[in-house]
N, C-alpha and C positions, 0 to 999 in steps of 0.2 A: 564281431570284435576286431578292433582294430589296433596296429601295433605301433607304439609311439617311434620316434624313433631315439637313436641311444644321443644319449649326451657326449659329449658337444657336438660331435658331427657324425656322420655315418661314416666318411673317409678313416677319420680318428677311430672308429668303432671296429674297421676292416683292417687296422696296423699289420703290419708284415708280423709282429710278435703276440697273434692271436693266437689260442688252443686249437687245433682241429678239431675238437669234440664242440667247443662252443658257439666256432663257426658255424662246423654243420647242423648243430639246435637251430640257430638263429635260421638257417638256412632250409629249414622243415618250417620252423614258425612262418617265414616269410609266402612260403610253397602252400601251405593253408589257407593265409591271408589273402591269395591270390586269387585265392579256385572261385570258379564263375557259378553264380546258382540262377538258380531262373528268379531270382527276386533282386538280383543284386549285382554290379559288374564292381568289379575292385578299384578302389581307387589309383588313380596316376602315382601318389606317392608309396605305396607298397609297391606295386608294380616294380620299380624305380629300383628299392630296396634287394628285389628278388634279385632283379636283374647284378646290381653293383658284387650281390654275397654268390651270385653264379661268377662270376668273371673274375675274383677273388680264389672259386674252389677250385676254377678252371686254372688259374696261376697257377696252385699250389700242386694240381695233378700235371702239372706241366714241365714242372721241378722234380719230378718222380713221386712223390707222396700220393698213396696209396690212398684212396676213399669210396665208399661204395654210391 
């Protein structure tokens, strides 16, 4: 299964005025998307995604906001 990505952009989808609860779904979704199985290696464009919603989580833990 693969995850589309959000409308209109993913930058637009990453807004400073995100939830932290929605991020970090999106950010388990993406973490799934990823995982390598011996049938299959992830596409460039998840990858991609993972990568943008870690450097977004990493801002916000960077700001003090607390996330496990």
């Amino acid at each position: 299964m693969y995850l589309a990505l959000p409308s209109p952009s993913l930058s637009a989808f990453l807004s400073s005025d995100m939830k932290r609860g929605v991020l970090e779904n999106y950010y388990k979704a993406c973490h799934n998307a990823c995982r390598y199985t011996g049938m299959r290696v992830p596409p460039a464009q998840i990858v991609q995604e993972f990568v943008q919603v870690w450097k977004r989580l990493r801002k916000l833990k960077g700001n003090g906001m607390v996330w496990p």
